[in-house]
N, C-alpha and C positions, 0 to 999 in steps of 0.2 A: 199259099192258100189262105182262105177268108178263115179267121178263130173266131170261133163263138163261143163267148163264155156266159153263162148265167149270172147275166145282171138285173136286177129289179129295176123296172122303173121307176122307181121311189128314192131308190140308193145313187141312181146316175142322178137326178134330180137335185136329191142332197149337198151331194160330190160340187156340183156346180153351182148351185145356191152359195154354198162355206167362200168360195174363190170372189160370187158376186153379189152384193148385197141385193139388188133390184130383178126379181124376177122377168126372164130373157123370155124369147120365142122360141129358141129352140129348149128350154128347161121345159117350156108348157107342149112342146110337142114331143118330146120326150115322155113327158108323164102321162099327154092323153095315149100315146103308143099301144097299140093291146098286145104285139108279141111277146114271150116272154124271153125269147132267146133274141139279145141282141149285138149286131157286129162290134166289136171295140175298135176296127178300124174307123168305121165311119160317127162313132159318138165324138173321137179322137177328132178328126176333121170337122166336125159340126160345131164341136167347144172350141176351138182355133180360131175357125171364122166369126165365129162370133166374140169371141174375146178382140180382137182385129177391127170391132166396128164399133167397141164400148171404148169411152174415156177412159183414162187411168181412173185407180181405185182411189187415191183420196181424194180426184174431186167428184167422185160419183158419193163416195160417203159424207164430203161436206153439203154438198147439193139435195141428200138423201135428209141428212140433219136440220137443215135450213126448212125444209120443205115440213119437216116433223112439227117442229117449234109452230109454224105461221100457221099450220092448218090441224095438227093435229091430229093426221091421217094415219091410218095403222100400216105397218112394218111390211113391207111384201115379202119378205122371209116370212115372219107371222103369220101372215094369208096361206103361205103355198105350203107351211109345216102343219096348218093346223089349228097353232098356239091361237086364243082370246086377242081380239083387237084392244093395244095398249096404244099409249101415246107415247113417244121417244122419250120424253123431259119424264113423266113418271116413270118409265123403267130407270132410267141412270140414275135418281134419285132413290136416296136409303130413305126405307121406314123407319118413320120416330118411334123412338124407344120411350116408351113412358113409364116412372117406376110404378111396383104400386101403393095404392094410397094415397098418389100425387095424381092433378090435373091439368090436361093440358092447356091450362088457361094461362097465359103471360105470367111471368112475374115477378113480382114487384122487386125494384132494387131496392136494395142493405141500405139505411141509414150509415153513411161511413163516420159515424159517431158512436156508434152504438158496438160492441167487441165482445165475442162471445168466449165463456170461458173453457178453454179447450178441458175433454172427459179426462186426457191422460194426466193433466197436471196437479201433480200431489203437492199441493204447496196452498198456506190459511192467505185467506185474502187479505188478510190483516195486517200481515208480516212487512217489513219495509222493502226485502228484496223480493218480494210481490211483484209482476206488471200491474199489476190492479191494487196498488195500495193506493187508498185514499180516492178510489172510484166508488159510486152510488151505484147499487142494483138498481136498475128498470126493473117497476113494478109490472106485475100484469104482462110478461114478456115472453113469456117461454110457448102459449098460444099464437102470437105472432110469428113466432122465428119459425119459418118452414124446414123440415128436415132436409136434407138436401146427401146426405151420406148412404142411403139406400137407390140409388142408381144402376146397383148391379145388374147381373142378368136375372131372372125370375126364376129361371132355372136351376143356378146355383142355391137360390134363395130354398128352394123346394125341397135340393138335393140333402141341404144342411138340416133343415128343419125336420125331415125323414130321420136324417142320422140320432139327432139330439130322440125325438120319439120312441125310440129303441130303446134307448136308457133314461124310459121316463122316472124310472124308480130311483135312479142314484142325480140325476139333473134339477134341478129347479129354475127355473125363469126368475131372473131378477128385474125387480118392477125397473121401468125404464125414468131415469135420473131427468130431474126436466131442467131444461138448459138456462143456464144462469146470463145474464146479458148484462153490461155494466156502459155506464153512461161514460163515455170519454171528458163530454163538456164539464163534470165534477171534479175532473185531474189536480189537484190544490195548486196555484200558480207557484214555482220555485220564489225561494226568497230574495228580494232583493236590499243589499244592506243599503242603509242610511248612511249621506256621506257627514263628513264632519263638518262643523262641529255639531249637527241637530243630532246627530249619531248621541251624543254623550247626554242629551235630553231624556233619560229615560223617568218613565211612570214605576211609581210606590205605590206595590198592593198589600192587600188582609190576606192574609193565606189560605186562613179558614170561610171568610165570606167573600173572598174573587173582587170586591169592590177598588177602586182606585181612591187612594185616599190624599195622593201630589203626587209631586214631582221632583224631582233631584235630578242636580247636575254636575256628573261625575268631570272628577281631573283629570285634562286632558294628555299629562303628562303621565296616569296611571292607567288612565282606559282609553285612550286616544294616540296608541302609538302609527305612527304611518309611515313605511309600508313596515309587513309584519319580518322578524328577523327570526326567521326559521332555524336558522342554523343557529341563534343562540338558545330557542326553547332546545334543540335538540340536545344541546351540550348540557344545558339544566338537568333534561331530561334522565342522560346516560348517568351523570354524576347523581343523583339521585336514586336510577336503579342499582349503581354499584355501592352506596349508601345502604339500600337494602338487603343487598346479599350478606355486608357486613364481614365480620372476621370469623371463621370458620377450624373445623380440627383443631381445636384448643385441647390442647393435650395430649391427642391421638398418637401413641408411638407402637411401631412392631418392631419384632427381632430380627435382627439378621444369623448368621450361620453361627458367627461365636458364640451368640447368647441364648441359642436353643439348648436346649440340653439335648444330649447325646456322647457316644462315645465319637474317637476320631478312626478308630481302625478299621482297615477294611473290611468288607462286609463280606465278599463273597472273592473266591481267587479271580483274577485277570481272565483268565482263556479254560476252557475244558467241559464248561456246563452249558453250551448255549445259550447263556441269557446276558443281557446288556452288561460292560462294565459298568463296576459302581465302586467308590472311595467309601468315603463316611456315609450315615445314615442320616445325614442333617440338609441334604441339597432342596431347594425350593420347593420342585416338581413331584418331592415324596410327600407320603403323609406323615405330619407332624414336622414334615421340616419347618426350613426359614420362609421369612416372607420378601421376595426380592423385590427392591425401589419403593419399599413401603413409607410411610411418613416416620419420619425421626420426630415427634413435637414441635416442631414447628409450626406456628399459627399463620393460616391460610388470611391476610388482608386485602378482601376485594376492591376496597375504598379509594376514590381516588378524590383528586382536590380540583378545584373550581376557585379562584377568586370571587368575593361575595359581590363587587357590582356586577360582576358578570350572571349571576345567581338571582339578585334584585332585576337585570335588565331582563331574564329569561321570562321571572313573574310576571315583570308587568306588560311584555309582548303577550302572553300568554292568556292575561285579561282580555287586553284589547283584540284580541281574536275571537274570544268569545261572544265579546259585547259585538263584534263584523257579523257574526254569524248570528248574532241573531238568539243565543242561545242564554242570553245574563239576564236573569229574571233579581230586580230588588223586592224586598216585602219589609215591612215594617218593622216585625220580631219574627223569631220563631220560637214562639211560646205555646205552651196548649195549658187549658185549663186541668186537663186529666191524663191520665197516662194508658188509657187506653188506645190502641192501636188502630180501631173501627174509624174513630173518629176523626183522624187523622188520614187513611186510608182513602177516606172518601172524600177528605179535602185536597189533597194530590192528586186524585182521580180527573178532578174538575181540568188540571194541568196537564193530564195525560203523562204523570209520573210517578214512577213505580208501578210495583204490582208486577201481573204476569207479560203482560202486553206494555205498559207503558216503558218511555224513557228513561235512562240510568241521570241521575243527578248526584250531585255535590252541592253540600247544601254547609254553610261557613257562618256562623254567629260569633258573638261578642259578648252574650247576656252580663258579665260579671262589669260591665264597664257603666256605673248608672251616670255616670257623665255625659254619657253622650245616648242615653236610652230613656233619662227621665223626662225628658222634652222632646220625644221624638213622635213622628206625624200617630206614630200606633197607640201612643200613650203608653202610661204604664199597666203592668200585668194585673188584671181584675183579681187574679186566683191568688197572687203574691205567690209564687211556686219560687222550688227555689232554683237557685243559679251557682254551678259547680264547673270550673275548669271552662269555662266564657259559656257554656251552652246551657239551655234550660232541662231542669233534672226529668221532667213529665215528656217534653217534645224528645230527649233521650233516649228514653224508655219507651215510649211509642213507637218511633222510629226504628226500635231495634227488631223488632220482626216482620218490616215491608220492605220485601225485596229491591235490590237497585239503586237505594239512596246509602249517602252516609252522612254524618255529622259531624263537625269539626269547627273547634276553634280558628281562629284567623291565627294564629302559628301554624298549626298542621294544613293550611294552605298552600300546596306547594303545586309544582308543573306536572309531577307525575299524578297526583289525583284529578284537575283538570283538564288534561289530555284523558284519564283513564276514563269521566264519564262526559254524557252526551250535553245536560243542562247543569248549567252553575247558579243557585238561588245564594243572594246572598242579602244577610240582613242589614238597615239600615247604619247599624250601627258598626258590623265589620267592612263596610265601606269606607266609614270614616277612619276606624283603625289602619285599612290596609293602604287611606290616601297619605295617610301620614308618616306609615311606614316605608313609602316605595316610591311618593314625591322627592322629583328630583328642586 
């Protein structure tokens, strides 16, 4: 028997539309149909035959595609569901998301010179383990640089801003930080050393007025070592800090079991009380016992020995690494007219040494030697101050409350305070001391 089941013309319509992109003959004489009860035999035979006379499905959809693009024509799904005439390339294509605040006008590419300083990084620009030590802020920059981190959805945007509004009473808005931009082309060039022998040409400055006042030419046998011999600075180095550790526990002696006082019998029977055996009352682990493997007075000697060329070779590697690097500043004295610290302070400054921020230096005079200071490019001391233990009594006493530096004669010259700081300033006249002491 013939079944007839309640199908819509709308829904058989659909049904075969899904299967063919381009509306058929029999879909449109299906849907002009006016019964409403229709055989499912014969829809069945009608979709058959006609499926039997269409192309396969992808090239009816590339031809469907093809035909979209060139002309633009609307979708005959579209037409026969209803749906708004689109064009194929608009439908497959996403709508741009534009955040807000931003326009959809082009824009402009990043100078790749130009490096913005990231919000999360807690670190002074200043500082040497900085990315951006010794970069220039772009002025006038923070109006240029377009936001570009509010891209999200608008919605979330909305969602969050709702939340925070809730607890307007305990939240506050923190004004928005404007963005810092640093010039790459400022990056200060690395240093490059001077080879020899111009290397040992170096310039005589005034401390206090930055001026160049000559030039001196150090011994090549004291500041001209080539190449540097690292493994003897290091043995200077070690022998020097075992030097400072020095001899130790002088004196120091504990008791052991005989020389506690105490009796020797035992304290409590063997077996019967449940608690630990125990002998005397004098064992380490008690209180007031002994003290076990304690020092007997024996003096703890850190010191170990170094033959002295070897100590002299470690020095004068040790210069000449300096002056490679770049770091051996000569000056003429290091005198000051006053003992005030200001003044001083702000003549270093000029060197980008001491203080909070600047360079650690080591700083080596001669003062007490006027043989080789009364003829020197600095002249003699206007102030006539005086000169205690090679260093001047006023630059001493100055010196003693800015951070970073220290001052020392040319005996307390040694490898461990020139490894210990970053610049070596030394006076005209502890150069000639230390050529003499350390020329071979």
């Amino acid at each position: 028997k013939t079944q007839h089941l309640p199908l819509a013309p709308t829904m058989a319509t659909t049904a075969l539309l899904r299967l063919r992109p381009a509306a058929s003959a029999t879909a449109t004489a299906l849907a002009s149909s006016s019964p409403s009860h229709l055989s499912l035999r014969s829809f069945r035979s009608a979709a058959a035959s006609e499926f039997a006379r269409r192309p396969p499905i992808s090239a009816m959809a590339a031809t469907t595609t093809t035909a979209a693009k060139t002309t633009n024509a609307p979708s005959a799904t579209a037409a026969l569901l209803g749906a708004p005439a689109l064009p194929l390339s608009s439908s497959l294509r996403p709508a741009p998301t534009v955040a807000r605040g931003l326009s959809t006008a082009p824009a402009t590419e990043k100078d790749p010179n130009v490096l913005e300083w990231p919000k999360n990084l807690k670190l002074d620009s200043r500082s040497s383990a900085s990315p951006f030590y010794g970069l220039k802020k772009v002025e006038g920059a923070a109006s240029a640089a377009e936001v570009e981190d509010d891209e999200g959805d608008e919605a979330d945007i909305e969602g969050e801003r709702d939340e925070y509004e809730e607890n307007d009473d305990d939240y506050e808005e923190d004004d928005e930080d404007e963005i810092d931009l640093y010039d790459l082309t400022t990056r200060p060039q690395p240093y490059r050393s001077v080879p020899l022998p111009d290397r040992l040409h170096v310039p005589v400055v005034r401390l206090f007025t930055g001026e160049e006042v000559g030039h001196v030419h150090l011994d090549p046998s004291v500041f001209g070592c080539d190449p540097i011999r690292v493994d003897l600075i290091h043995r200077v180095y070690v022998y020097q800090r075992n030097k400072f550790r020095g001899k130790r526990n002088a004196g120091a002696v504990t008791k052991t079991i005989s020389q506690v006082s105490g009796s020797g019998r035992k304290v409590r029977p063997q077996k019967g009380q449940g608690k630990a055996r125990a002998g005397h009352s004098r064992p380490p682990h008690w209180r007031g016992g002994a003290k076990a493997h304690g020092p007997k007075g024996n003096v703890q000697d850190y010191t170990t020995k170094l033959n002295k060329k070897v100590r002299r070779a470690g020095l004068r590697h040790a210069l000449s690494q300096k002056l490679l690097e770049g770091n051996l500043m000569v000056t003429s004295d290091l005198s000051a007219e006053s003992h005030k610290t200001g003044a001083l302070a702000k003549a270093l400054d000029r060197y980008d040494i001491g203080g909070r921020y600047g360079t650690t230096a080591f700083m080596v005079d001669d003062a007490g030697n006027e043989e080789l200071t009364e003829g020197s490019l600095g002249g003699e001391d206007e102030a006539g101050s005086l000169a205690v233990g090679g260093v001047d009594v006023n630059f001493k006493v100055a010196s003693g409350n800015i951070k970073k530096i220290r001052l020392t004669n040319h005996l307390g010259c040694g490898v461990w305070e020139i490894l210990k700081h970053e610049r070596l300033v030394l006076s005209l006249a502890a150069v000639r001391t230390l050529e003499e002491r350390l020329k071979l």
